[in-house]
C-alpha positions as CSV (number, residue, x, y, z in Angstrom):
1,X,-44.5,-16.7,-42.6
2,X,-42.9,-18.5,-39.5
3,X,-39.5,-18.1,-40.9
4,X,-39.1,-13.9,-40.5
5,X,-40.7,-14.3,-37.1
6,X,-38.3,-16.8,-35.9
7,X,-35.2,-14.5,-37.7
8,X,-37.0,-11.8,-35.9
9,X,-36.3,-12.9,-32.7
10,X,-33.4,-14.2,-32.8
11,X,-31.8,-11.0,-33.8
12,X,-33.9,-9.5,-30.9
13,X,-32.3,-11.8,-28.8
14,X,-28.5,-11.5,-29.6
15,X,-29.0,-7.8,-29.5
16,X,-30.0,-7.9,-26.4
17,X,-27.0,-10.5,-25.4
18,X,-25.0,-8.4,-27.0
19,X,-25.9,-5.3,-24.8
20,X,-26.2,-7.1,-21.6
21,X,-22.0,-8.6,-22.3
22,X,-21.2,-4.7,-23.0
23,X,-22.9,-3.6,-19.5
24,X,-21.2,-6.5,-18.0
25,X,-17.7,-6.2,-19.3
26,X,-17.9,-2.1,-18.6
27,X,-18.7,-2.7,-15.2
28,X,-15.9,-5.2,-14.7
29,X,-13.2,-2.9,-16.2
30,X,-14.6,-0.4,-13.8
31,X,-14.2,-1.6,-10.5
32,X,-11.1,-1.1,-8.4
33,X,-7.9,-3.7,-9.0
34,X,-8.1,-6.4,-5.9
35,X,-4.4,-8.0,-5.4
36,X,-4.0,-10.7,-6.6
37,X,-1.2,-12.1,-3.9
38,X,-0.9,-11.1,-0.3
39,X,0.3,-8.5,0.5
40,X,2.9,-8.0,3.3
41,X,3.9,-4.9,4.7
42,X,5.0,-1.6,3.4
43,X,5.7,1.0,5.4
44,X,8.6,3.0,7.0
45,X,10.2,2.0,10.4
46,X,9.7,3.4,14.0
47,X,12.6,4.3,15.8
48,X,11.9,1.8,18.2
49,X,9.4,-1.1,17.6
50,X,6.3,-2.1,18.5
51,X,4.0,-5.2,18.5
52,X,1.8,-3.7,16.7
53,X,5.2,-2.9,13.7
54,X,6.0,-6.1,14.4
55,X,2.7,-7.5,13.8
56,X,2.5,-5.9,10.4
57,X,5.6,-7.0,9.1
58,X,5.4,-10.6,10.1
59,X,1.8,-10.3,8.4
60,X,0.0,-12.0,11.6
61,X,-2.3,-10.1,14.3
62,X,-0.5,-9.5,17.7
63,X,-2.5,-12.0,19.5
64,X,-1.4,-14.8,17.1
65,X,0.2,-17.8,18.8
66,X,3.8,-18.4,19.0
67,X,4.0,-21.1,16.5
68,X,2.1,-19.2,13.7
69,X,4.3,-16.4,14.7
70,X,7.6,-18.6,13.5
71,X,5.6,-19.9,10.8
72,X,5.2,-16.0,9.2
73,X,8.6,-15.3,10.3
74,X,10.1,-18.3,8.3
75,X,7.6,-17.2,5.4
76,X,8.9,-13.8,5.2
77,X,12.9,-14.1,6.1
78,X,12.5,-16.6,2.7
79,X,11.6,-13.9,0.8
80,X,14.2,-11.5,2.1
81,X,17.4,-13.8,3.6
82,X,20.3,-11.8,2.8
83,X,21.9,-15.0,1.4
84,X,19.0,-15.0,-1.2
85,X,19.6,-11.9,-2.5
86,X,18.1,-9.7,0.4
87,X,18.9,-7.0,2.6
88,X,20.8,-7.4,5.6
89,X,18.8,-5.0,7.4
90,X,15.3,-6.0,6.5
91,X,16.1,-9.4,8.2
92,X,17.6,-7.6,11.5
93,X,13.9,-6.3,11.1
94,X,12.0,-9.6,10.7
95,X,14.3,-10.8,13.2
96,X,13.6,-8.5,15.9
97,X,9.9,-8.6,14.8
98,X,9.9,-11.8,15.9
99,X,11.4,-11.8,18.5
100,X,9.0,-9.0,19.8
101,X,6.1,-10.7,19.5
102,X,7.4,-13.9,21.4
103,X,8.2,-11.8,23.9
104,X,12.0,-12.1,24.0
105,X,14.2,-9.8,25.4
106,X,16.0,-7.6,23.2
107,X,19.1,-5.8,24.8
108,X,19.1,-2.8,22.3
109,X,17.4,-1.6,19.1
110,X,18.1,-2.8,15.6
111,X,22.2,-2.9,14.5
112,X,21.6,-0.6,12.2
């Protein structure tokens, strides 16, 4: 007599495991994707930069100190040195993004 009870619940019991996994996995496939890497910046250029642009491409915030600041800059002009395969003018872009945020003079805009 023991023997349906026990097979009882144990059928009670994976069903409901079984519904609690598909309520679990439904909700995971329904949330927004996260990314998975950082993300650096994407947007279009101004005509003329500012710390804040230059912030955002570096990836820092404009009141990071200057050696973080060279620490994203080398980070980034890895990814996209010219002789790596990258474009000339995204560097004259990290460059001068750097060179904004340290505060360096810059005689005229970009090259190009």
């Amino acid at each position: 007599m023991a023997s349906p009870l026990i097979a009882g619940l144990t059928i009670a019991a994976a069903a409901l495991a079984g519904r609690y996994s598909i309520q679990a996995w439904q909700a995971f496939k329904s949330r927004p994707p996260t990314a998975r890497m950082r993300k650096f910046y994407e947007g279009g250029f101004q005509p003329k930069m500012t710390r804040r642009e230059a912030a955002l491409i570096l990836g820092v915030r404009e009141s990071t100190p200057p050696d973080k600041i060279r620490e994203a800059h080398r980070r980034v002009m890895v990814a996209n040195h010219p002789d790596a395969g990258g474009s000339h003018y995204l560097a004259s872009k990290i460059n001068e993004a750097k060179d904004i945020l340290l505060g360096k003079a810059k005689s005229s805009d970009s090259a190009f």
